[in-house]
C-alpha positions in Angstrom: 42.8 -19.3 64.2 45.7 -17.1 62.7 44.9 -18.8 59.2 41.2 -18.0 59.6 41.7 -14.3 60.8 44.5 -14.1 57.8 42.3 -15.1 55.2 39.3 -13.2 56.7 41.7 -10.4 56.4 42.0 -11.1 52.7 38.7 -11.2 51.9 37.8 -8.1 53.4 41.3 -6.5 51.2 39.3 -7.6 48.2 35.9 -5.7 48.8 38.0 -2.7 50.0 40.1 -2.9 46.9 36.7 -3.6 45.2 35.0 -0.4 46.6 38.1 1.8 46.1 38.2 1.1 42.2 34.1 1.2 42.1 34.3 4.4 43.9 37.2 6.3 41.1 34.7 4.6 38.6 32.0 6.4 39.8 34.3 9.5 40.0 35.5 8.9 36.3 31.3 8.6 35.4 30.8 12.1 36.9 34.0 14.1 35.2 33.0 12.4 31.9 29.3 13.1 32.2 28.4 9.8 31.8 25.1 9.5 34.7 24.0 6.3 32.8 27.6 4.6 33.4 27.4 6.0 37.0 23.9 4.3 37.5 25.6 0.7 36.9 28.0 1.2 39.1 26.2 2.6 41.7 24.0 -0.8 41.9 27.7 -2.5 42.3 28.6 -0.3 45.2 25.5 -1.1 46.9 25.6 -4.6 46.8 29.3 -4.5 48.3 27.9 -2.7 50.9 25.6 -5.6 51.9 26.5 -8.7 49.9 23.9 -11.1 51.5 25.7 -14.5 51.4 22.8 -16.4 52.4 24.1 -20.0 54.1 20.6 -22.3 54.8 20.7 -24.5 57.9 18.5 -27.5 57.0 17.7 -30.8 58.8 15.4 -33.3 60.2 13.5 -32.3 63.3 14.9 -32.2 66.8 18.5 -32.8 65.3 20.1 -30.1 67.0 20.1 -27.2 63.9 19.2 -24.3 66.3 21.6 -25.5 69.1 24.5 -25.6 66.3 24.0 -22.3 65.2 23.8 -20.5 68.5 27.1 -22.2 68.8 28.7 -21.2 65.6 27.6 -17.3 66.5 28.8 -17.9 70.4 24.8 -16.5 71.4 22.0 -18.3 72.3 19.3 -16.9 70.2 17.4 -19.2 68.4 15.0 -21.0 70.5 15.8 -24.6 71.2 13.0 -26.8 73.1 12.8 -30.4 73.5 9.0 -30.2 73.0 8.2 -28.2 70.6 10.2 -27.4 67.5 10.8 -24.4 65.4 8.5 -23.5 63.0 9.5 -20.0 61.0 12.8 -19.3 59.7 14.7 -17.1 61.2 17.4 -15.1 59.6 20.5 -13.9 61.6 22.5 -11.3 60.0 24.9 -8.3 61.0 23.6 -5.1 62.6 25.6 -2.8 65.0 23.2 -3.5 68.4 21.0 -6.6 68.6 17.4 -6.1 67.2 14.4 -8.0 65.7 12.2 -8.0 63.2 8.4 -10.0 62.3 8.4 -10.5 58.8 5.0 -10.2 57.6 2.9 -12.2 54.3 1.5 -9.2 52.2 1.6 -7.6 48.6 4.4 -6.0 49.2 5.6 -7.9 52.5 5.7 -5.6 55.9 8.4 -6.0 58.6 7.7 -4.9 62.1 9.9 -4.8 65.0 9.7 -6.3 67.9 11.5 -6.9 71.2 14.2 -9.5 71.7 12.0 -11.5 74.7 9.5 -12.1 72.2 11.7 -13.6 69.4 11.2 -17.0 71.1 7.5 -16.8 71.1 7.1 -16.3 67.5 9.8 -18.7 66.4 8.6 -22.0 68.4 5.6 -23.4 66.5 2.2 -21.8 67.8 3.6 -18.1 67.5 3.3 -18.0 64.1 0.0 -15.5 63.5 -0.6 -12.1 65.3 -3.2 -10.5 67.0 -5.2 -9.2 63.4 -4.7 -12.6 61.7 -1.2 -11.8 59.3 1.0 -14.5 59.1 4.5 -14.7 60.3 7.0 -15.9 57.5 10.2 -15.4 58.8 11.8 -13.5 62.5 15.1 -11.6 61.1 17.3 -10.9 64.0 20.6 -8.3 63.6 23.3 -8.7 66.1 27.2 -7.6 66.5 29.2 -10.4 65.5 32.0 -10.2 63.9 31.3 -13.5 61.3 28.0 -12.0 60.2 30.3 -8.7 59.5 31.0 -9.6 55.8 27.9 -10.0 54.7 27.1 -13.5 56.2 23.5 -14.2 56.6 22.7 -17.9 58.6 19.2 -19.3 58.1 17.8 -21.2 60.5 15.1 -23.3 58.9 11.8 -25.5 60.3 12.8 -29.2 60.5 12.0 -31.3 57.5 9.3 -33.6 58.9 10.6 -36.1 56.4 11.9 -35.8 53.1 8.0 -36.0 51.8 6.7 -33.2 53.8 6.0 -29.7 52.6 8.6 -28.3 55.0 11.4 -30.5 53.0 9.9 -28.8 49.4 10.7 -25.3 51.5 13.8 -26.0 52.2 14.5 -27.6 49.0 13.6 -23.9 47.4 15.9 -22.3 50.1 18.5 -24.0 49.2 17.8 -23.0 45.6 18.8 -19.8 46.4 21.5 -19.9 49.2 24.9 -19.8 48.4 25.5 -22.6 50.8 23.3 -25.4 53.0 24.2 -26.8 55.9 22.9 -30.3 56.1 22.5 -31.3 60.0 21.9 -35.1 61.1 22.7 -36.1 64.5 24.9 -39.2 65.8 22.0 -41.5 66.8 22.0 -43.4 63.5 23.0 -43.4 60.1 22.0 -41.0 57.1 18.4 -42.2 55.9 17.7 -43.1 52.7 15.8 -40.1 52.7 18.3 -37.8 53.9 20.7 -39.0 51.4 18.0 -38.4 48.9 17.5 -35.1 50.0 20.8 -34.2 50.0 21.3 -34.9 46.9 18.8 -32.8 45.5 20.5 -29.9 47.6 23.5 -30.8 45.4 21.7 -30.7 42.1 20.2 -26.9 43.5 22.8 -25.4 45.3 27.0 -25.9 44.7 28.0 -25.5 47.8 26.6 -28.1 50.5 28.7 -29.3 53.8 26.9 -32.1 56.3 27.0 -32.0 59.9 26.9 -34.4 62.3 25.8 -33.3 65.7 26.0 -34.4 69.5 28.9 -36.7 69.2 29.1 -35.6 73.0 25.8 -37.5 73.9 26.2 -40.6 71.8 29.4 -42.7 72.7 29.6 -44.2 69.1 29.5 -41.3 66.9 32.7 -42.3 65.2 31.1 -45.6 64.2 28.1 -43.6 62.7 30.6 -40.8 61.2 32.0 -43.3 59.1 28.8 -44.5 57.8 27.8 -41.1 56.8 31.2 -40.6 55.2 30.4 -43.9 52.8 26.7 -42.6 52.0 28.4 -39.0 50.8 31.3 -40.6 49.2 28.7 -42.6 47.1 26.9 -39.6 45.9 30.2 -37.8 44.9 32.7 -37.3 48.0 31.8 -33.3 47.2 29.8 -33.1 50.2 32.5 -32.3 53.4 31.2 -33.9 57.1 32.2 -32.6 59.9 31.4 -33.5 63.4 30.3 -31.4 66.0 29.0 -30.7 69.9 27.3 -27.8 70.1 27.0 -28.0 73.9 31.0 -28.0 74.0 30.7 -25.3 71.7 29.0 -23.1 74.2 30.9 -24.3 77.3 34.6 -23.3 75.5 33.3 -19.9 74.4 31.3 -19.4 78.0 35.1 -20.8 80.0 37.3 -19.3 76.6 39.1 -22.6 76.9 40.7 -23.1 73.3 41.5 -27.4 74.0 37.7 -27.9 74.7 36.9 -25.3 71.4 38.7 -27.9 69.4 37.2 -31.2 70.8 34.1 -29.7 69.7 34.9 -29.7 66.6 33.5 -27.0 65.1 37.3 -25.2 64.0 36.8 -26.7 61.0 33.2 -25.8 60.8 34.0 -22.2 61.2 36.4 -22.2 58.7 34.2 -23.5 56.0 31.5 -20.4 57.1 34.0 -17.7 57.1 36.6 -19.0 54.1 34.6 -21.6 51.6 31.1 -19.6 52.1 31.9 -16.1 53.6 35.2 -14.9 52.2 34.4 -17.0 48.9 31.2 -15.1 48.5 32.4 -11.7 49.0 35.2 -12.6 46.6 32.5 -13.5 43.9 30.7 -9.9 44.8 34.3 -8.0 44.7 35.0 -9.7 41.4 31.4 -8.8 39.6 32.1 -5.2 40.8 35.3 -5.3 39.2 34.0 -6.4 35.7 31.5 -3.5 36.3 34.3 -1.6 36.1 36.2 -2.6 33.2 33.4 -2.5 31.4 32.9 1.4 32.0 36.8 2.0 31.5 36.1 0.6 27.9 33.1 2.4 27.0 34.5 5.8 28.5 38.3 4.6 26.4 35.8 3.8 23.1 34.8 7.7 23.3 38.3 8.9 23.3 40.6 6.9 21.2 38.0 7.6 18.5 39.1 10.9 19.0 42.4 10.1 19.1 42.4 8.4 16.0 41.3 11.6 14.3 43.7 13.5 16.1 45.9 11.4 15.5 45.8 10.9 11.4 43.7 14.0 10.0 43.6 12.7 6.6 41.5 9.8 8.1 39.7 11.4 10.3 36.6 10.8 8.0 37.2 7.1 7.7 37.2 7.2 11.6 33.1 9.5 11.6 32.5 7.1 8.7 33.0 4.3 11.0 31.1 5.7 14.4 27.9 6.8 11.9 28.1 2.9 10.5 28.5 2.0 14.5 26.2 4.5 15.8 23.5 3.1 13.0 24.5 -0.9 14.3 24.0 0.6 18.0 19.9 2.2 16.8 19.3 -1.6 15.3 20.3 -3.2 18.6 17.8 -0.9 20.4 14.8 -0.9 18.2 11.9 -3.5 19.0 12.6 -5.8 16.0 16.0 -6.5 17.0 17.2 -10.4 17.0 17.5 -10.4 20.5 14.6 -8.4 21.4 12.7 -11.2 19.3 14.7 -13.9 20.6 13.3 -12.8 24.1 10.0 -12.4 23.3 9.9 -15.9 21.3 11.5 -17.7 23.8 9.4 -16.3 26.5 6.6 -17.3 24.5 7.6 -20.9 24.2 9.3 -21.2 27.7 5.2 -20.0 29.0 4.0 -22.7 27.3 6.2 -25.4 27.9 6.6 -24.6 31.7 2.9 -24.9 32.3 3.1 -28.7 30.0 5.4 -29.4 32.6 3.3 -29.3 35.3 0.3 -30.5 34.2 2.3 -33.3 33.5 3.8 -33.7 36.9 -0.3 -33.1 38.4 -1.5 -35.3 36.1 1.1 -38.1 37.4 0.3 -37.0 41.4 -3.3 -37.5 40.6 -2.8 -41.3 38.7 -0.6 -42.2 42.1 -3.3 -40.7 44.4 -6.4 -42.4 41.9 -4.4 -46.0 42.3 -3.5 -45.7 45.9 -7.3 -45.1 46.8 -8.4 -47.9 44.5 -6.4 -50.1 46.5 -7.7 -48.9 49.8 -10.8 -47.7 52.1 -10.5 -43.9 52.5 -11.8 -44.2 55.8 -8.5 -45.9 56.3 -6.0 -44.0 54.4 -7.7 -40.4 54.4 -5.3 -39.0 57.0 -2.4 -40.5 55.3 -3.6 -39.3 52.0 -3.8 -35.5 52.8 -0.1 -34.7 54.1 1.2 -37.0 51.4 -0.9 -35.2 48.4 0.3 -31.8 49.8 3.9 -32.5 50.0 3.6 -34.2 46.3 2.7 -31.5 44.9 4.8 -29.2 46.4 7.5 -31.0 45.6 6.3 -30.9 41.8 6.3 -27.2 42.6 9.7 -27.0 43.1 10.6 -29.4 40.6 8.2 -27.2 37.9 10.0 -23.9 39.1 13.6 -25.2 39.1 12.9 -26.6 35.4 11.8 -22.8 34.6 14.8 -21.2 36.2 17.3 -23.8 34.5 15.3 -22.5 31.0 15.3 -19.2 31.9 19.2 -19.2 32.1 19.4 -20.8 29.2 17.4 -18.2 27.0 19.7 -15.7 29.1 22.8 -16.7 27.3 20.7 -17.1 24.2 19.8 -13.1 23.8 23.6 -12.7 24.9 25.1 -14.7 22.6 22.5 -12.4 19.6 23.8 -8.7 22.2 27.1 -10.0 21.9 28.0 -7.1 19.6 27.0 -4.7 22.5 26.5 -6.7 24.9 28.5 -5.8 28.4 28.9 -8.2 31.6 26.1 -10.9 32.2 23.0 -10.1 34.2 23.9 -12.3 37.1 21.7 -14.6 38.7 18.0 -14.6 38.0 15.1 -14.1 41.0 13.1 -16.9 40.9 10.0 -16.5 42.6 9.3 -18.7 45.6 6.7 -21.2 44.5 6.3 -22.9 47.9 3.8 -20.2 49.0 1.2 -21.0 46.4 0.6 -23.9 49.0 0.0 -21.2 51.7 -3.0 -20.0 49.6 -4.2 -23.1 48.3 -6.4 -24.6 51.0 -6.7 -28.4 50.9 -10.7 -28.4 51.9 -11.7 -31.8 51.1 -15.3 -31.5 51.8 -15.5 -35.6 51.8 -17.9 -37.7 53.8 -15.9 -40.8 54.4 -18.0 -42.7 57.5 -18.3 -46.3 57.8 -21.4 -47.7 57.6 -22.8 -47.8 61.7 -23.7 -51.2 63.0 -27.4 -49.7 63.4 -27.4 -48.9 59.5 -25.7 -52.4 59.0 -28.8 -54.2 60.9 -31.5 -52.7 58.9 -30.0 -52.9 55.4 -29.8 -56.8 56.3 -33.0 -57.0 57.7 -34.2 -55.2 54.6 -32.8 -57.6 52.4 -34.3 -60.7 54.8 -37.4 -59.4 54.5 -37.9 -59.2 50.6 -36.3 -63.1 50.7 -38.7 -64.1 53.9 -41.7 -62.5 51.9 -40.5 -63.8 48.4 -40.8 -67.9 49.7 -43.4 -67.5 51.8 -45.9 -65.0 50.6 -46.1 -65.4 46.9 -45.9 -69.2 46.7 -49.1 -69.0 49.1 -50.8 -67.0 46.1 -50.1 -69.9 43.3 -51.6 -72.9 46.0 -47.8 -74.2 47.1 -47.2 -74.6 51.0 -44.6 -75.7 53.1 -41.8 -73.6 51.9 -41.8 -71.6 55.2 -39.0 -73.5 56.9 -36.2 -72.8 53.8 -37.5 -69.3 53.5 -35.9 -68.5 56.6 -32.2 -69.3 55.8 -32.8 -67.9 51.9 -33.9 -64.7 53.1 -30.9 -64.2 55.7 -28.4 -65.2 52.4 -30.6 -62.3 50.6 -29.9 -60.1 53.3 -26.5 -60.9 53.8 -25.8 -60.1 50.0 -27.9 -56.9 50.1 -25.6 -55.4 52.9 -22.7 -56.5 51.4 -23.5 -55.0 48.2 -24.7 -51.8 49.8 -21.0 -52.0 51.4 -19.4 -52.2 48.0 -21.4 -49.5 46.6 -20.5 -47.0 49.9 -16.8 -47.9 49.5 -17.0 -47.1 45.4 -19.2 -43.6 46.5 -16.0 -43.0 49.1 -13.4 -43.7 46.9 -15.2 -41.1 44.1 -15.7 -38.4 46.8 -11.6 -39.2 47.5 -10.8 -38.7 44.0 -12.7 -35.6 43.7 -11.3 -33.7 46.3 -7.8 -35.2 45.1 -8.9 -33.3 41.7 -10.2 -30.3 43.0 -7.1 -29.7 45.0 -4.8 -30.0 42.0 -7.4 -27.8 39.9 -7.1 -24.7 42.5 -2.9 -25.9 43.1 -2.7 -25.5 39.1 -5.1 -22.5 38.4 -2.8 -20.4 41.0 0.3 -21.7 40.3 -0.6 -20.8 36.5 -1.0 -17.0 37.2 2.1 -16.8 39.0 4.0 -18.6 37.1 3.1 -16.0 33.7 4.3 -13.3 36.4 7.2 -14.7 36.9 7.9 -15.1 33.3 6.9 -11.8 32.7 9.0 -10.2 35.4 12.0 -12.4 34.3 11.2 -10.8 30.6 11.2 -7.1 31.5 14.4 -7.6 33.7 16.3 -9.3 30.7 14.8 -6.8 28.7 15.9 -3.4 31.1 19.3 -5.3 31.1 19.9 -5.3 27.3 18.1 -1.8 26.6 20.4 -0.4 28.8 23.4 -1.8 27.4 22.2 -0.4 24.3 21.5 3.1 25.9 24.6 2.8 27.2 26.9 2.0 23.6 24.4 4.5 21.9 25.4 7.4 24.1 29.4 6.6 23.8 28.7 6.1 20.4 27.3 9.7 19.7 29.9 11.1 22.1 32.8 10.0 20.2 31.5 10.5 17.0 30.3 14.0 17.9 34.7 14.4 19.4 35.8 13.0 15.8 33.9 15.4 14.1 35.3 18.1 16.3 38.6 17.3 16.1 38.7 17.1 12.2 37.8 20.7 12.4 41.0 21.2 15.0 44.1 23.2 14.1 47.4 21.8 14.4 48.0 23.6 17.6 44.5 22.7 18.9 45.5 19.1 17.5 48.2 18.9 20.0 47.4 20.3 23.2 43.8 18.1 22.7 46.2 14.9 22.3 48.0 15.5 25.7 44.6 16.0 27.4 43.5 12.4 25.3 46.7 10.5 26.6 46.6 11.7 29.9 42.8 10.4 29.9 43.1 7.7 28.8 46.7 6.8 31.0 44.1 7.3 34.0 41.4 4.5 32.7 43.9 2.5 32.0 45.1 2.7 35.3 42.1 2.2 36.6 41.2 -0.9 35.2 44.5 -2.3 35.6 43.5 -2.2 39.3 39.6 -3.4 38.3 41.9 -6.5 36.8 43.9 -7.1 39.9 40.5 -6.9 42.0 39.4 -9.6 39.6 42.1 -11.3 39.6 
């Protein structure tokens, strides 16, 4: 407990630090009249004020995730039932008193507050809609603890309903964007072949992944079944830390304070990976970006004044020094016009990225809809028809998240592409992109099949036969009579029941053919509406990714431009200087610049 407090301690030293060399930046930004420098940092301060380490809590149903983490926190306030399970997310974060929170689907999404009795209500499954119809995505609740303190923000998430349900694609795309996942299986059996799979694709989407294996208090062979789980992670890497848990001891030590009972639980260790691996590691990655911030001001604001200093410095080439901030300042105007290399590098690779996102997933449909076509070929949709809708939903929203994980990995990539062509000007990197969220396309796209798929009734059966027998019965009887034969009355019988028999059994046939069209249809239709919505937001997200690379680089650009002027409009001056002007200006220079440097010696220590 020392070693956890201690290196708490530590990582709360390193936003401090981080905050104290921000805050003389931003002091630095206002002496110098630099508001554009300030700006930057001020969006640095900010998010070390609230660093929102997100750390998703994922899992299987009934497999103990809300009982765990009302044990890691010490409160019981995510609802646990053993009948019905949870059904929104629900986000626990720091606040100074306990309070709650509805958050609300709309364009832009509402929050409303409500009262902590009714947080259980809204979380379990049937809570999930108010009074006027808005739908409930997510209860955040705020609460004094002192984990959540830094930062912290635990996500308790729906269960999975198997790896193939649309609740797995969710959490797959939260888990996209945490900064850690909690995997939770229980001690009743072995890690699935599903669960391995999913974790696995938890890997591949987020770095930082931990599995835990709960109520080893309520099954006796837990060991035997943690040692099996240790061989499944160890196959898929050994990255992937188990640890074994009872949240109900948990609650009992922290209830009695009894420390020997806190560590049979297990969760010691489980702590220490929230608070040091996720927590402290997290706020470290924060303090360090706000650091760079820094340094990269100190340089700009240093650029203005050992320009000046130069020309102070050496009179007599004082115009090599305005000769080479006008060649600069000129390099600086080409960087922000529109027919820049990066600017065109963005918009090109935008262009291509567009169209080769939305190849992607018409690719991925097109394969969904060949499963979906050879599944019902093999099959009576009568049959298979309830099987066949929860399977085509959670396909497709799986190829959703594949689609948008493929456009993020590409987005990156053009990233560092229009870096590498700023790289002249270019200052720290932009930082991790926002991706949206593509799982909710599946909210608005209604699967409405619209498909009759009854069975023939045995009425309908009965008549189609007796259809058949009659046009047989009247074929031997009837119109050999007309042509002068007799006597074929007693084999017309028999024929006409064979005729009948193969009239109802092709009428069968040609139902189950109408069935399996209707089938296919709606299959179609669904992926038409999944791929005409998914197409507009995809654009918007390509365009939203486009203007934020593009703010990122313009500002540089504003930024070098305005330090560029300033120190070429200081040379200029100070070729005009007297001697005696020369000198007392050169104290004030060093002196300046002793205090930047100072300052982003510190910035390096912080980053260090």
């Amino acid at each position: 407990m020392v070693q956890q407090t201690t290196r708490a301690a530590e990582g709360g030293d390193t936003v401090s630090a981080a905050r104290g060399v921000v805050d003389l930046g931003l002091r630095a930004c206002t002496a110098y009249h630099r508001p554009d420098l300030g700006d930057r940092l001020d969006r640095a301060r900010r998010k070390l004020a609230d660093p929102g380490i997100n750390i998703v809590v994922v899992g299987e149903f009934k497999q103990g995730k809300s009982s765990l983490v009302n044990a890691l926190l010490g409160v019981p306030v995510c609802a646990v039932d053993d009948d019905v399970a949870t059904a929104v997310p629900t986000y626990l974060r720091y606040g100074p008193e306990v309070a709650a929170q509805l958050l609300l689907e709309g364009d832009p999404p509402a929050r409303e507050p409500i009262g902590t009795d009714q947080i259980r209500r809204h979380i379990l499954e049937g809570g999930q809609s108010l009074a006027d119809g808005r739908r409930i995505f997510g209860v955040e609740v705020a609460m004094p603890r002192t984990m959540l303190a830094g930062g912290l923000i635990v996500v308790d998430t729906p269960g999975l309903g198997g790896l193939g349900s649309a609740h797995a694609a969710a959490s797959l795309t939260a888990t996209s964007m945490a900064d850690a996942v909690l995997f939770v299986t229980d001690a009743s059996q072995e890690l699935t072949r599903t669960e391995v799979d999913f974790l696995r694709r938890a890997r591949d989407l987020c770095g930082t992944v931990a599995c835990v294996l709960t109520k080893t208090d309520f099954y006796p062979s837990w060991r035997t079944i943690r040692d099996l789980d240790q061989q499944h992670l160890e196959r898929l890497g050994g990255d992937i830390p188990l640890m074994a848990v009872s949240s109900s001891l948990r609650s009992l030590a922290v209830k009695t304070s009894d420390t020997a009972l806190n560590t049979e639980s297990g969760f010691p260790e489980l702590v220490r990976f929230v608070t040091e691996d996720v927590g402290v590691g997290g706020t470290d990655r924060i303090a360090r970006d706000a650091a760079r911030e820094v340094i990269a001001v100190c340089e700009q604001l240093s650029g203005q004044f050992e320009s000046e200093r130069s020309a102070l410095t050496d009179p007599a080439s004082a115009q090599q020094v305005i000769d080479g901030l006008t060649a600069a300042k000129q390099q600086v105007a080409t960087l922000r016009a529109g027919a820049s290399r990066w600017n065109q590098t963005l918009g090109d690779g935008i262009s291509d990225l567009s169209a080769d996102v939305d190849h992607d997933f018409r690719g991925r449909i097109r394969q969904v809809i060949s499963e979906a076509d050879e599944a019902l070929e093999e099959s009576d949709p009568t049959e298979t028809w309830a099987q066949m809708e929860p399977w085509l939903t959670s396909q497709v929203s799986y190829q959703l998240v594949a689609n948008y994980t493929y456009l993020r990995d590409r987005a990156t990539e053009l990233s560092r592409l229009v870096a590498e062509h700023f790289l002249e000007a270019s200052g720290p990197g932009l930082g991790q992109l926002a991706i949206f969220n593509p799982t909710t396309l599946l909210n608005r796209t209604e699967f409405n099949p619209d498909v009759k798929l009854e069975r023939m009734t045995a009425q309908k059966q009965t008549m189609v036969a007796l259809k058949g027998s009659y046009s047989g019965i009247l074929m031997f009887t009837m119109l050999p009579a007309m042509v002068g034969l007799s006597g074929m009355a007693p084999i017309a019988i028999p024929i006409g029941l064979m005729m009948g028999r193969s009239t109802l059994r092709d009428e069968k046939r040609r139902q189950l053919s109408q069935r399996r069209g209707q089938a296919k249809n709606a299959v179609r239709r669904y992926c038409d509406e999944v791929q005409f919505t998914m197409g507009k937001d995809s654009r918007d997200t390509l365009r939203r990714i486009q203007r934020q690379l593009r703010d990122h680089y313009t500002l540089r650009a504003e930024e070098f431009n305005r330090t560029t002027t300033v120190a070429l409009q200081s040379a200029t001056e100070a070729a005009q200087r007297t001697q005696a002007d020369r000198e007392v200006r050169l104290k004030d220079l060093e002196a300046e610049l002793g205090r930047l440097d100072r300052l982003r010696q510190q910035a390096e220590a912080v980053r260090a």
